[in-house]
Structures are given as structure tokens and as C-alpha cells.
C-alpha positions as CSV (number, residue, x, y, z in Angstrom):
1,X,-5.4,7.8,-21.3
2,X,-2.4,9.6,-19.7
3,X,-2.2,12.1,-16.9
4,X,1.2,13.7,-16.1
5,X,2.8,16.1,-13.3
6,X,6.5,17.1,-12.7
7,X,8.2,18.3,-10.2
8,X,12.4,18.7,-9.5
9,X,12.5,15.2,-8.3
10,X,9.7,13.6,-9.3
11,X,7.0,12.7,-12.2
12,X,4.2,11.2,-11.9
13,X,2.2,9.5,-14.5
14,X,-1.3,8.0,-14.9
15,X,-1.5,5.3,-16.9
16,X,-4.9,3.5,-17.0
17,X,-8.3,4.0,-14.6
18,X,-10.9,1.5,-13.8
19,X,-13.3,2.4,-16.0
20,X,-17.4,3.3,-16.2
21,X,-20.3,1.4,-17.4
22,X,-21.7,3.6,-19.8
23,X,-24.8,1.2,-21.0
24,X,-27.2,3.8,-19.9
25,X,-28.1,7.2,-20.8
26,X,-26.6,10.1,-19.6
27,X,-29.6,10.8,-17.2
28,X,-30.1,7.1,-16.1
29,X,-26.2,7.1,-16.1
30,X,-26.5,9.3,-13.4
31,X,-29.4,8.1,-11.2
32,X,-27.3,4.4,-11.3
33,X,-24.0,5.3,-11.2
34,X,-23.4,4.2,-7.5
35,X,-24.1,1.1,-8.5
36,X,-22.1,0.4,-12.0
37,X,-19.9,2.9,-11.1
38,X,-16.0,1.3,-10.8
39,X,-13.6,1.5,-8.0
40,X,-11.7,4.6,-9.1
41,X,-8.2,2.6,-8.7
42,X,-5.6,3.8,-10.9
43,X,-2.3,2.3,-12.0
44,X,0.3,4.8,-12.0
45,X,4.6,5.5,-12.4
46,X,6.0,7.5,-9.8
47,X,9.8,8.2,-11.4
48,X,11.8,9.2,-8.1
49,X,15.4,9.8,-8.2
50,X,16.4,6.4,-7.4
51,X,14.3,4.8,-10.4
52,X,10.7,4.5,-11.5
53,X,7.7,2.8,-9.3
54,X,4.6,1.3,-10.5
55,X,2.2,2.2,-8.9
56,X,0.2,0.9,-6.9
57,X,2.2,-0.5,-4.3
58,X,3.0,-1.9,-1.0
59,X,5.9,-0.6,1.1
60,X,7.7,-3.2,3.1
61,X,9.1,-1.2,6.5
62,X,13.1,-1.1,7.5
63,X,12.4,1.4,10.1
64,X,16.6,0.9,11.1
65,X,17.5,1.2,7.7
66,X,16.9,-3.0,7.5
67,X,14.2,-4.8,6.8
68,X,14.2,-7.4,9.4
69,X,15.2,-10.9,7.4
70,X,16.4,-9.9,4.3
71,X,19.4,-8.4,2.7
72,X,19.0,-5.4,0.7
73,X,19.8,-7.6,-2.7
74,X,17.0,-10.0,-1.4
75,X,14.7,-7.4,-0.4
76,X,15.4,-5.9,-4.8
77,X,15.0,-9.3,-6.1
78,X,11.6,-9.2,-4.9
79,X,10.7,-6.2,-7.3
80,X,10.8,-3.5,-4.6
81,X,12.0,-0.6,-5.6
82,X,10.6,1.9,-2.5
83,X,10.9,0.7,1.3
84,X,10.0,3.3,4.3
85,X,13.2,3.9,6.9
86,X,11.7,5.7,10.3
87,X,13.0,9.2,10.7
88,X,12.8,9.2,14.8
89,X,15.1,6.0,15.2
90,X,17.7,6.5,12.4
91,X,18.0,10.1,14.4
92,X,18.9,8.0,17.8
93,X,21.1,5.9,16.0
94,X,23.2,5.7,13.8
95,X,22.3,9.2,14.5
96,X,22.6,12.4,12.3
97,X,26.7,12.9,12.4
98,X,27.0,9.6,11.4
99,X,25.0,9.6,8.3
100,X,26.3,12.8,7.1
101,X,29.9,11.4,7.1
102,X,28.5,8.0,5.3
103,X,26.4,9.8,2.5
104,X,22.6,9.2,4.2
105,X,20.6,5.6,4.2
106,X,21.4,4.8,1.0
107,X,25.0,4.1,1.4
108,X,24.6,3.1,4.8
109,X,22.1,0.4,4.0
110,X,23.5,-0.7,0.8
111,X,20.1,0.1,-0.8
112,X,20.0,1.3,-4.5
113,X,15.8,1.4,-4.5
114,X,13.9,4.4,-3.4
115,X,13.4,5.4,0.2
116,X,10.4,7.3,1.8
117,X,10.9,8.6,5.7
118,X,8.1,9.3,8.1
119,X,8.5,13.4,10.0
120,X,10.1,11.5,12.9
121,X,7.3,13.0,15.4
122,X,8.6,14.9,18.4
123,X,10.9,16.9,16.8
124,X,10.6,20.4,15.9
125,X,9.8,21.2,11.8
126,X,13.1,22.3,11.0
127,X,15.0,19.2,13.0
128,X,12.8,16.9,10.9
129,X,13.7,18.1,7.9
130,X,17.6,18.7,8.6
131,X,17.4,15.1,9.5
132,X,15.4,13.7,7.0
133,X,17.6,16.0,4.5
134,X,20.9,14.4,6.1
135,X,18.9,10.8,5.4
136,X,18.3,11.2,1.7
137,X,15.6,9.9,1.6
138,X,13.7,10.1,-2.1
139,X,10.2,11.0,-0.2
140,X,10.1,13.0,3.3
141,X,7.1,14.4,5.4
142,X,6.4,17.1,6.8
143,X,5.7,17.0,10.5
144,X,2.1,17.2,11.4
145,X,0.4,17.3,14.4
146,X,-1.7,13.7,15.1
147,X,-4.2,13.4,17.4
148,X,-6.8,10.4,17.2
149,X,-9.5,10.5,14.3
150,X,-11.8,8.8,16.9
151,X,-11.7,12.2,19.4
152,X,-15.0,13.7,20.0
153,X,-13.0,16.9,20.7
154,X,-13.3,18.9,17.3
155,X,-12.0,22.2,18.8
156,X,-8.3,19.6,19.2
157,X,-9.1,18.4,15.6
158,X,-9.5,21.7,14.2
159,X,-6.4,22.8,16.6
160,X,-4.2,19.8,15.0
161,X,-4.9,20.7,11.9
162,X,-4.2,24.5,11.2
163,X,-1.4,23.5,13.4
164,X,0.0,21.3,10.7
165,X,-0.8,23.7,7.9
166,X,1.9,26.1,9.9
167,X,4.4,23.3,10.4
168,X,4.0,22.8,6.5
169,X,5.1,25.9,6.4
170,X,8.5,25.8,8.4
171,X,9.2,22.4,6.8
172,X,9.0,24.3,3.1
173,X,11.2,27.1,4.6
174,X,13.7,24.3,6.3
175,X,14.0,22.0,3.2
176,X,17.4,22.2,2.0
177,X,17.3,19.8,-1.3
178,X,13.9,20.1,-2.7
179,X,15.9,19.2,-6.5
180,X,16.6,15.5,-5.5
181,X,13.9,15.2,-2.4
182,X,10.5,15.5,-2.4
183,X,8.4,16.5,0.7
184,X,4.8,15.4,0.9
185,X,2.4,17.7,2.6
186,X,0.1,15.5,5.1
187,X,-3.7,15.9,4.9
188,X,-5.5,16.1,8.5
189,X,-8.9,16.7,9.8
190,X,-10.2,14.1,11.5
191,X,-13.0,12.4,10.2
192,X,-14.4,15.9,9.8
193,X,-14.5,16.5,6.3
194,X,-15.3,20.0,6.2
195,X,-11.9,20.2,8.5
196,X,-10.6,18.2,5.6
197,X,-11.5,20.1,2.9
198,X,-10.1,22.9,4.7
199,X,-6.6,21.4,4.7
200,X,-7.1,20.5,1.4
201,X,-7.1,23.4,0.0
202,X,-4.8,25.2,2.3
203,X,-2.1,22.8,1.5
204,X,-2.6,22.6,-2.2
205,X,-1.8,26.1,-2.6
206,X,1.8,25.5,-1.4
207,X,2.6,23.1,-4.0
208,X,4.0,20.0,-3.0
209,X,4.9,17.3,-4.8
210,X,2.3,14.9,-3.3
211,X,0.5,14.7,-0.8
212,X,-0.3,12.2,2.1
213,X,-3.5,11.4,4.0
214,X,-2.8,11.4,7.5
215,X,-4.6,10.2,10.6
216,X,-6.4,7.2,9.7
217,X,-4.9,4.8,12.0
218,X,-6.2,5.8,15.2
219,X,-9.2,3.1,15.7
220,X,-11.7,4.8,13.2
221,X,-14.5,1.9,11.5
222,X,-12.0,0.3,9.1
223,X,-15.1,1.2,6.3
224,X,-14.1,4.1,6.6
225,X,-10.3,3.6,6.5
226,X,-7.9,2.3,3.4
227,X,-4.8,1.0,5.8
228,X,-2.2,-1.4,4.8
229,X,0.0,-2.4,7.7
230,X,3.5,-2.6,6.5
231,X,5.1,-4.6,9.1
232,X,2.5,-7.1,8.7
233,X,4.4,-9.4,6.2
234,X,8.0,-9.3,8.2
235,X,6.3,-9.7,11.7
236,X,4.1,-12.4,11.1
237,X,7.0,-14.4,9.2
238,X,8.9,-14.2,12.7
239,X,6.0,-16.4,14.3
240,X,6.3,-18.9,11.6
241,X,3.2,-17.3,9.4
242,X,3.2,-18.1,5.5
243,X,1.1,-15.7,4.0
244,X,-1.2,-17.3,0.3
245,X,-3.6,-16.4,-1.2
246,X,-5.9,-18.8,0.3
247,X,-5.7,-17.3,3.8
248,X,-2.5,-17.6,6.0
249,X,-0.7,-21.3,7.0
250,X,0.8,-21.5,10.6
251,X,3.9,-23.2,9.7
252,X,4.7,-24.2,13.3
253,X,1.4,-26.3,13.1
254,X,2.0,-29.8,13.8
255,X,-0.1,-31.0,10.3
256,X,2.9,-29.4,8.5
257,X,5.0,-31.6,10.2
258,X,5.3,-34.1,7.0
259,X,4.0,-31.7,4.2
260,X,6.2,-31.5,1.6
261,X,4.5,-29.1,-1.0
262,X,6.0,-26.2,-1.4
263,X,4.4,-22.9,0.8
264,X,2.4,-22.0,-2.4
265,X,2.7,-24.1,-5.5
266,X,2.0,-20.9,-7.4
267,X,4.0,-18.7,-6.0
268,X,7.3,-17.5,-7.4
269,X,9.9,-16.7,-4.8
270,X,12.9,-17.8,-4.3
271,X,11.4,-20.5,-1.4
272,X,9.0,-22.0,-3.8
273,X,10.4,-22.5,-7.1
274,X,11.7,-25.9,-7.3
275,X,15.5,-26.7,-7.4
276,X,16.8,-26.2,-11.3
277,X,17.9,-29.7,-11.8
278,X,20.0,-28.8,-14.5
279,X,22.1,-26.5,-12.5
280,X,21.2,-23.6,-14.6
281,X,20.6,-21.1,-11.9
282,X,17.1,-20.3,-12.9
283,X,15.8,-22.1,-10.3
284,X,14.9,-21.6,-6.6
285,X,15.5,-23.4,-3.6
286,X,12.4,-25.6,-3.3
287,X,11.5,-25.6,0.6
288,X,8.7,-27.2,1.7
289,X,6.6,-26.5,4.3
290,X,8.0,-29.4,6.3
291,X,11.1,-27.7,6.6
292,X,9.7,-24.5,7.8
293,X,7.7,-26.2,10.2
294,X,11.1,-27.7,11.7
295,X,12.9,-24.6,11.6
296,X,10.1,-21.9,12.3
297,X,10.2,-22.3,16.1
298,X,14.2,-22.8,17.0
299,X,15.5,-21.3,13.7
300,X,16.4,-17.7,12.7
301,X,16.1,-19.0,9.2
302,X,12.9,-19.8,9.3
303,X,12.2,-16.4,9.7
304,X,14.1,-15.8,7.1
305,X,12.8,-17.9,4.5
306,X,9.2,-16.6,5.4
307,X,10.2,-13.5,5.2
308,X,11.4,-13.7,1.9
309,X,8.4,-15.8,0.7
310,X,5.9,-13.1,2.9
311,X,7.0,-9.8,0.8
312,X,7.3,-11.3,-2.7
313,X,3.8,-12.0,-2.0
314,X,2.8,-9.1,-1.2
315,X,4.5,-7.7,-4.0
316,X,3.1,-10.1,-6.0
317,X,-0.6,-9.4,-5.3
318,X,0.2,-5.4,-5.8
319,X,1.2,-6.3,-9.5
320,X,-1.4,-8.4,-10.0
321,X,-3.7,-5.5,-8.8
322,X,-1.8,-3.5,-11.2
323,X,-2.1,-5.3,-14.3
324,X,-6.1,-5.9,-13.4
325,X,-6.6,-2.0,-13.7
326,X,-4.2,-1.5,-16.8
327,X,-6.6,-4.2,-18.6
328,X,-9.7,-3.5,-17.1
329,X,-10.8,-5.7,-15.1
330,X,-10.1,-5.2,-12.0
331,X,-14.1,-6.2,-10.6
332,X,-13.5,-8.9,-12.1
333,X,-10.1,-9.1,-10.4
334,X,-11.7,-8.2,-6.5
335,X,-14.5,-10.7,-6.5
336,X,-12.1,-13.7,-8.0
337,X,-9.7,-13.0,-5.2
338,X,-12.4,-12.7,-2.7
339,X,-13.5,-15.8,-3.6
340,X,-10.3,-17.5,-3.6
341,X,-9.8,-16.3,-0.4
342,X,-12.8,-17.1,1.7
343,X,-13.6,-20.7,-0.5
344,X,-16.4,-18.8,-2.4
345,X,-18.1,-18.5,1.4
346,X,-18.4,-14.5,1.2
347,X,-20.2,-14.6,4.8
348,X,-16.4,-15.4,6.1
349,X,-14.9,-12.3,4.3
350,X,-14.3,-9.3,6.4
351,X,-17.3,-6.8,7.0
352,X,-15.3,-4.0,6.3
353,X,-14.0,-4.9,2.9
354,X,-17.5,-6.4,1.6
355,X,-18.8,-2.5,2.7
356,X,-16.0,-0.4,1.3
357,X,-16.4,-2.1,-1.9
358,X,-19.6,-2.1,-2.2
359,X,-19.3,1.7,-1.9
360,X,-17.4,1.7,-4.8
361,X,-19.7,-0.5,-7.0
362,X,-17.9,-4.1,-6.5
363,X,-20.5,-6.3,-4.4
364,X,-18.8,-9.6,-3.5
365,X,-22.1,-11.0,-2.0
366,X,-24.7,-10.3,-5.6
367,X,-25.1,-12.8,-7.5
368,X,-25.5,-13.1,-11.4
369,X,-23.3,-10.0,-11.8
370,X,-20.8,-9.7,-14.9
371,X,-17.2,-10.4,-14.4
372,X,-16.3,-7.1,-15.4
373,X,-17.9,-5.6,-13.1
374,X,-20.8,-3.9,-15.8
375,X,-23.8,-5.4,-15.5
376,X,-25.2,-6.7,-18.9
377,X,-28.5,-4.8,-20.6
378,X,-30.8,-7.2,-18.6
379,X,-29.4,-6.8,-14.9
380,X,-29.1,-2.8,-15.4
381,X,-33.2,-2.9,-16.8
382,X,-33.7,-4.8,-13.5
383,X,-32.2,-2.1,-11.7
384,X,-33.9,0.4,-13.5
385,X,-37.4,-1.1,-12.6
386,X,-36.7,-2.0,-8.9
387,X,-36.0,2.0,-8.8
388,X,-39.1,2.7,-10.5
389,X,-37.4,4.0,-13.3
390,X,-39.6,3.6,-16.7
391,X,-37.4,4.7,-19.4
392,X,-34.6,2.2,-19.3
393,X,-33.9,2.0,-22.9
């Protein structure tokens, strides 16, 4: 199965979708499908002009064209290939004259991957798209006006958001290289959705080449948000934070003291492979978490080394996602990491996630499920009958 658009500067291509059960019939089908219906994730390219991305993915942040820890080689070694750069500081400094003399970001970073800007906020349409122009960056957006999602005022909502269909407008009219960058139109509304709808559809008749969901950072029920916080993996590392997949260790703890495992045994950055001992090169550098603990608090290396160890995971996780849709089975995928996670204890996993998930068909907490997330004839005539449906075969 393969969906494909094109644009000047960008393709994107569908590759594989979570798929349905389809055990039932077409009527039944319909009356369970909230409950063996699949996640709707998708693994996707996205070919920009700096190389092809699989999607999905995770962004790592270098809001001053750096991402705080590693160098841009580290930061590709990792398997990044697309990294955010903030519009609004790389305007302050190194400031617009000096990146149109260097060549934009790229060059002046030393980054050969893909780069996405934010609008900048607080400029005007056209000065956030001469800048972000002047930048380079593979992926810009268009300004939009953000208010809260959590304001009871829908008059502002509905204000914000014809506003930004207008900006959308200027930043079309103001965008100088739509051949090599793409601008992404930015969805708001609130969490009205007839307001969304509205932008929907006012914005997908100007054509862009994606499009961005805006506003849902503003303190809304996280069940009804999908937010990954970018900084998260580079901040925490700086406070001695190793993230696994078995929750996050607190290097600086005083039980690390004489551990000399690596961070994650299973992990494969450059921190925790073990030394080659035959010199070849293929191996990493084998740090243990005794020597983080000893650098962490006094160290800028330990931040470093986190760093490194904090985004490849990341990374890692968002291609393990990947390959879980492209095989189908990524149910099966959710509820072993879940249980990983939280010991098999799914009263300690987050509210939010066990909720949004169980919107979308994946219950953590139900037991006797299949692994693939399709219940097997029995469990779906169980269904059937506790809905006092009679006809289940």
C-alpha cells in the first residue's frame, strides 16, 4: 500500500498503516470497530531537499543553530536527519545580514541534515518569511496567531484563527523560494472543532505542502493532546538524567556511585557499546554509569555524554515505532513497551496515555487480548454478546 504527493521541494510517501481487524462482518465490523479498530499510525518518507526522512520521527531542538552537547557529526551519527533551529533567536543573532553573507544555517552550522524553523512569532508575515528564506531552512511556517487552547473566550479563538488564515496569506505572497522550501500552513481553532474544521478547509484550498497542527501546548487535558517535548532529551541530560526504556536513571544518585554496567546494556550509542578490543573501530566507548555519576555534577562532559546517549534513544525508540507499523504490529509493539516501562504494573502508567490509546483501540490494562492487537474469534463473540449483539458469526 502506497500513498504519494509532490510538491517543488518535497515528496511525501506512505508506506504502511496499522491495519484493521476485519474478523467480523461488515455490519458487526461497524458496530465494533472502536474497539478492534487500530491506531491509525503510519510509517512514512518525507524526501526534503537535504535527503529523505522516515517518518515518524522525533525532532531534537538547536534553537541557536546547536544542539546543546553535540556536534553536528555527533548529532548525524545518531540517524538524525531533520533538527528544528528557532526563527526569533537566529534573527537576534547571528542575525539576518550575517546569514545571508554565510549561505543560511546550513553552512553556518555545519549541518548537512534537514532543517525545519518555527514563524519566529512577533514579527510581521513578510519579516518571517524573508528571514526564514535568508535561513534555508528545508521546512518553514507560516506565522499564526496563538492564543491558549484552554481560553473560554471563543469570540479570541475564532478571532486567532481567521487571523491566521490572512497571515497564511501574506506568508504565500512573501515566500521567495517555494522550489527548494516548503512552508507548512498551521491549523488553529482551539479545541473547537467546528473552528477547526473551518481552518481546515480554508487552508487546504491554498495548497501547501503540509500542514501543521498548531496550539496544542497551552495546558489542554494531555488526552486530548499528542505533544512530544523536544528539548526534553538535551535538558534533562544537563541534570545528569539517562533516559531507558525502563523509566529514567538519575546518574547523580549516590547508588550509581560504584555501578559499572553500562547506562543501557541494550542500547547502541556511542556511550554504551563496549570498547572494540581489537582496535577495529567498530566499537564505542564503553562508559558506565559510575563515570557519569562522577562527572554529571562538576563535568560539562557528563552532559555531554548524556546527551549523546539521551537522543540516540530517542531516535532509537522512533525507529523501533517505525518498523512495528511497517510489519504490523504495532499493538503489539505499545503494550510490550508499556509493560516494560511501568514493570507490567499498568496502574503506574500515565492516565493520559492508558486513555488516548484506549481511544484508538490499544487497551494496556485488558487482559487476555492478542498481541496483535485483533482479538481472536472467541474474545470478539464475547464482545458481541456483552453488546447484546446475536448474530456474531
Amino acid at each position: 500500500m502506497t500513498t504519494r504527493f509532490e510538491s517543488p521541494a518535497l515528496t511525501f510517501e506512505i508506506v504502511a498503516k496499522c491495519s484493521v481487524s476485519l474478523a467480523l462482518s461488515f455490519r458487526l465490523f461497524q458496530i465494533l470497530y472502536a474497539r478492534v479498530a487500530t491506531t491509525k499510525a503510519r510509517a512514512s518518507i518525507l524526501t526534503l531537499p537535504h535527503g529523505p526522512v522516515s517518518l515518524p520521527i522525533f525532532q531534537p531542538v538547536a534553537t541557536q543553530a546547536s544542539l546543546k552537547g553535540l556536534t553536528p557529526e555527533q548529532l548525524a551519527q545518531t540517524g538524525c536527519n531533520l533538527c528544528l533551529n528557532n526563527t526569533y533567536h537566529l534573527g537576534l543573532k547571528p542575525g539576518q545580514d550575517v546569514l545571508e553573507k554565510i549561505g543560511g544555517a546550513h553552512k553556518l552550522q555545519g549541518w548537512k541534515g534537514n532543517i525545519l524553523t518555527d514563524s519566529g512569532g512577533l514579527l510581521t508575515p513578510e519579516h518571517s518569511i524573508s528571514l526564514q528564506n535568508t535561513i534555508g531552512s528545508d521546512i518553514i511556517m507560516q506565522l499564526d496567531d496563538v492564543i491558549a487552547t484552554t481560553s473560554p473566550d471563543r469570540a479570541r479563538m475564532e478571532e486567532a484563527m481567521y487571523r491566521s488564515i490572512r497571515w497564511l496569506d501574506r506568508c504565500i505572497a512573501a515566500h521567495k523560494h517555494p522550489d527548494r522550501q516548503n512552508l507548512f500552513c498551521i491549523i488553529q481553532g482551539g479545541l473547537d472543532l467546528d473552528l477547526r474544521k473551518k481552518c481546515c478547509e480554508e487552508m487546504a484550498r491554498r495548497e501547501t505542502p503540509g500542514v501543521a497542527i498548531g496550539g496544542l501546548s497551552g495546558g489542554e487535558d494531555k488526552e486530548r493532546a499528542d505533544m512530544f517535548d523536544c528539548v526534553w532529551p538535551t535538558r534533562t541530560a544537563r541534570f545528569g538524567n539517562a533516559i531507558t526504556s525502563a523509566g529514567n536513571l538519575n546518574l547523580r544518585h549516590a547508588t550509581f556511585a560504584s555501578d559499572f554496567r553500562p547506562i543501557e546494556a541494550t542500547c547502541g550509542c556511542p556511550c554504551c557499546r563496549p570498547e572494540d578490543p581489537d582496535g577495529g573501530g567498530g566499537g564505542g566507548l564503553g562508559i558506565t554509569r559510575a563515570y557519569i555519576h562522577h562527572v554529571a555534577a562538576k563535568e560539562t562532559v557528563g552532559a555531554h555524554l548524556l546527551t549523546m546517549h539521551n537522543v540516540h534513544h530517542l531516535l532509537a525508540l522512533m525507529r523501533r515505532i517505525r518498523a512495528a507499523i511497517v510489519e504490523d504490529r504495532y499493538p503489539a509493539f505499545l503494550r510490550d513497551f508499556f509493560a516494560q516501562r511501568y514493570d507490567d504494573q499498568m496502574e503506574k502508567a500515565p492516565r493520559w496515555a492508558v486513555t488516548a490509546l484506549k481511544g484508538v483501540g490499544v487497551d494496556l490494562v485488558a487482559a487476555g487480548e492478542e498481541e496483535d492487537g485483533n482479538e481472536g474469534g472467541e474474545g470478539i463473540a464475547q464482545e458481541v454478546e456483552r453488546l447484546g449483539v446475536e448474530d456474531a458469526r
